[in-house]
C-alpha positions as CSV (number, residue, x, y, z in Angstrom):
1,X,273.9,-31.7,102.1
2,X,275.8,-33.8,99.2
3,X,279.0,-35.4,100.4
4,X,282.1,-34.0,99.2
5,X,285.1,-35.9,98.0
6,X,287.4,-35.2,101.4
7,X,284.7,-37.1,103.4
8,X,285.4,-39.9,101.1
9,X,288.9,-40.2,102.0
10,X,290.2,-41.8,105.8
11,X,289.6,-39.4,108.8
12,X,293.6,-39.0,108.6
13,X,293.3,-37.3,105.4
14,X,290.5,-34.9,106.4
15,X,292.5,-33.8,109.6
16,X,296.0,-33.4,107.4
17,X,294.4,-31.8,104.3
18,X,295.3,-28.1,105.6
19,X,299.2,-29.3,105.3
20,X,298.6,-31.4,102.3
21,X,297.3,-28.4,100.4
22,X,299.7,-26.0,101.4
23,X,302.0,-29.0,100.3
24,X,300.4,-29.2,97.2
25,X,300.6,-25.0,96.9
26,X,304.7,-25.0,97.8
27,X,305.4,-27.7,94.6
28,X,306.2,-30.4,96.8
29,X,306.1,-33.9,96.4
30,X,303.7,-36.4,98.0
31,X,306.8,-38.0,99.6
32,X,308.0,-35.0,101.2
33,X,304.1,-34.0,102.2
34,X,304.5,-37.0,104.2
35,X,307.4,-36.6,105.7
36,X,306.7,-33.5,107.2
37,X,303.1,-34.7,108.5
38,X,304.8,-37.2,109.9
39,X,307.4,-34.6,111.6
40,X,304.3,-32.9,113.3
41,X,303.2,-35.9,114.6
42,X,300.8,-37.4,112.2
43,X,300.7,-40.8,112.0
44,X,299.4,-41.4,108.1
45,X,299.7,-43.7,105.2
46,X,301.3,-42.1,102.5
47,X,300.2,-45.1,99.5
48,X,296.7,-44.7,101.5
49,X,296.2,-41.4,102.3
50,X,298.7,-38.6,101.0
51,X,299.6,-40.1,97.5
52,X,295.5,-40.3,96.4
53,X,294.6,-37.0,97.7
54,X,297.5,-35.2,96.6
55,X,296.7,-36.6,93.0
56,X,292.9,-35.3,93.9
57,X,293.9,-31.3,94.8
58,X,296.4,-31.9,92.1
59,X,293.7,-32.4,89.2
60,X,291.1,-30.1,90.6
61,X,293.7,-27.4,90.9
62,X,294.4,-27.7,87.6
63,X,291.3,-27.8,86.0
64,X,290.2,-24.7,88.2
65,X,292.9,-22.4,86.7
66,X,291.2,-23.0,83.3
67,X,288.9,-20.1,84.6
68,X,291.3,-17.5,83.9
69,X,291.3,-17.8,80.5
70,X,287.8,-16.3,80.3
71,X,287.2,-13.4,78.4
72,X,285.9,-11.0,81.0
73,X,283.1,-10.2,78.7
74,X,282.0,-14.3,78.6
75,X,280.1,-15.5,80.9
76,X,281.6,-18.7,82.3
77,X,280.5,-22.3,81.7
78,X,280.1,-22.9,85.1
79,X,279.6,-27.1,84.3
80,X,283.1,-27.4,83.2
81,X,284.3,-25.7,87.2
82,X,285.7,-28.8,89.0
83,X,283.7,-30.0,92.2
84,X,284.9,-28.9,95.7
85,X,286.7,-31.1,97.8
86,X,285.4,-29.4,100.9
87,X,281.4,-28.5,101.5
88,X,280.5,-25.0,100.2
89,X,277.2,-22.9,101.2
90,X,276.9,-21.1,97.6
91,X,276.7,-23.7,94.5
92,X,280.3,-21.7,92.8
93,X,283.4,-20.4,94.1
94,X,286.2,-18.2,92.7
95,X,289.8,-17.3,93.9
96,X,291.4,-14.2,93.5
97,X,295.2,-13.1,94.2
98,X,294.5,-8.8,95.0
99,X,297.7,-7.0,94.7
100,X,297.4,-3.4,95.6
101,X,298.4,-0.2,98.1
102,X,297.6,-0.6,101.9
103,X,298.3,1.6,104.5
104,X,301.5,0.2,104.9
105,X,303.0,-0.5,101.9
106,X,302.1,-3.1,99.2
107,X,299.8,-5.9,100.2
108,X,299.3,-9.2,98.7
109,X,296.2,-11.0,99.6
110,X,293.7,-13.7,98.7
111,X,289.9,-13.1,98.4
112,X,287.4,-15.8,97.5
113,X,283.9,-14.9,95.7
114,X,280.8,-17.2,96.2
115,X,277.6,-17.1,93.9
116,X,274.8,-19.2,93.1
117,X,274.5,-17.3,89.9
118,X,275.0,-19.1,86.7
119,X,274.4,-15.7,84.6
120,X,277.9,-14.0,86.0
121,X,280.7,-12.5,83.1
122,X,284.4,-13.2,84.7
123,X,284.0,-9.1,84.4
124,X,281.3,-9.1,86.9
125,X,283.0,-11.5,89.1
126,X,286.3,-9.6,89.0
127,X,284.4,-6.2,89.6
128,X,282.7,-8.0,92.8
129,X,286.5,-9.1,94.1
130,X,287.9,-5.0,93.4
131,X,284.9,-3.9,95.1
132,X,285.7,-5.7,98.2
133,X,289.2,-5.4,98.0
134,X,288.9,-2.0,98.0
135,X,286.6,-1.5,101.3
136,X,283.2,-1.4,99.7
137,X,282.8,-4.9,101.1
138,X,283.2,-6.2,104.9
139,X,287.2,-5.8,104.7
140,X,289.6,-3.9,102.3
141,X,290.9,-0.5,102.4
142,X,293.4,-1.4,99.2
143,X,293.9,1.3,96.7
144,X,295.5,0.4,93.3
145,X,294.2,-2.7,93.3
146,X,295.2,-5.4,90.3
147,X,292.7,-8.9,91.1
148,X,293.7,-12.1,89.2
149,X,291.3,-14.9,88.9
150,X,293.5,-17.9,89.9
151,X,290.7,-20.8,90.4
152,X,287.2,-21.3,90.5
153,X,285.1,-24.5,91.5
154,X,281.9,-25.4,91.7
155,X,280.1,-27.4,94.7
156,X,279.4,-31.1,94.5
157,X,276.7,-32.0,93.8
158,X,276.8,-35.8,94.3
159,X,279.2,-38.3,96.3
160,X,280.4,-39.8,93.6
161,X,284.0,-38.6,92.0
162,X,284.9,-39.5,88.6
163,X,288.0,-39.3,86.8
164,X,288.0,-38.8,82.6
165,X,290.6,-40.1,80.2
166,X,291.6,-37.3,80.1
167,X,292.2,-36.2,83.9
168,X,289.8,-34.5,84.6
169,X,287.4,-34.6,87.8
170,X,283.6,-34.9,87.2
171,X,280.6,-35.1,89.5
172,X,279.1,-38.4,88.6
173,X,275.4,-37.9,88.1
């Protein structure tokens, strides 16, 4: 299996990246990443270790969101999805944010969709999400259910990582 880019980084960073992303997720900065790794204990390098991964989510974060501004009836470019820090079994990956009616009351909740397919409309992809979302998959039992494609990514395919002029992440071929 290719190596992705977290097994390029120092064993630190592999066992913090849970925290750094959530980090990364609450807005905060690499400085205060740190200092709360280092709260739970973690001894890590923030110049090493926390300022060059948090620039990595960072960039492939942003580039995933790009996804959403898809027409559902488009099929998406799946080459311009930026590669996976983490390994992956299917070759693409999309994040959904499902809002809808549970038993109890509203529920917010996130569901990922895996393919291999490069053929898939954002409609299709979305439809897949509802469906499961709304028990026709393993887990659900929503009704009124909104999905929002947040972020997609694609596996890598290659160790090497590549930044662009422009910011953007590449698999180096």
């Amino acid at each position: 299996m290719p190596l992705p880019f977290l097994s390029l980084v120092p064993k630190s960073a592999r066992a913090a990246l849970p925290m750094i992303q959530a980090g990364v997720r609450q807005g905060l900065s690499a400085r205060e990443i740190h200092s709360r790794l280092k709260a739970s204990g973690m001894r890590i390098s923030r110049g090493r270790t926390v300022n060059p991964t948090v620039k990595a989510i960072k960039a492939l974060e942003q580039q995933g969101r790009n996804v959403k501004f898809v027409s559902p009836a488009s099929v998406i470019n799946t080459r311009r999805l930026p590669p996976s820090i983490t390994n992956m079994r299917r070759r693409f990956s999309y994040r959904f944010r499902v809002v809808g009616r549970g038993p109890l009351g509203p529920v917010e909740r996130y569901i990922n969709v895996a393919t291999d397919s490069t053929t898939w409309t954002r409609g299709m992809i979305e439809d897949q999400a509802r469906d499961f979302a709304e028990g026709t998959g393993d887990s659900g039992q929503l009704s009124e259910v909104e999905v929002y494609l947040e972020h997609g990514q694609q596996r890598a395919e290659s160790m090497d990582f590549a930044e662009t002029p422009g910011g953007m992440m590449t698999i180096g071929q």
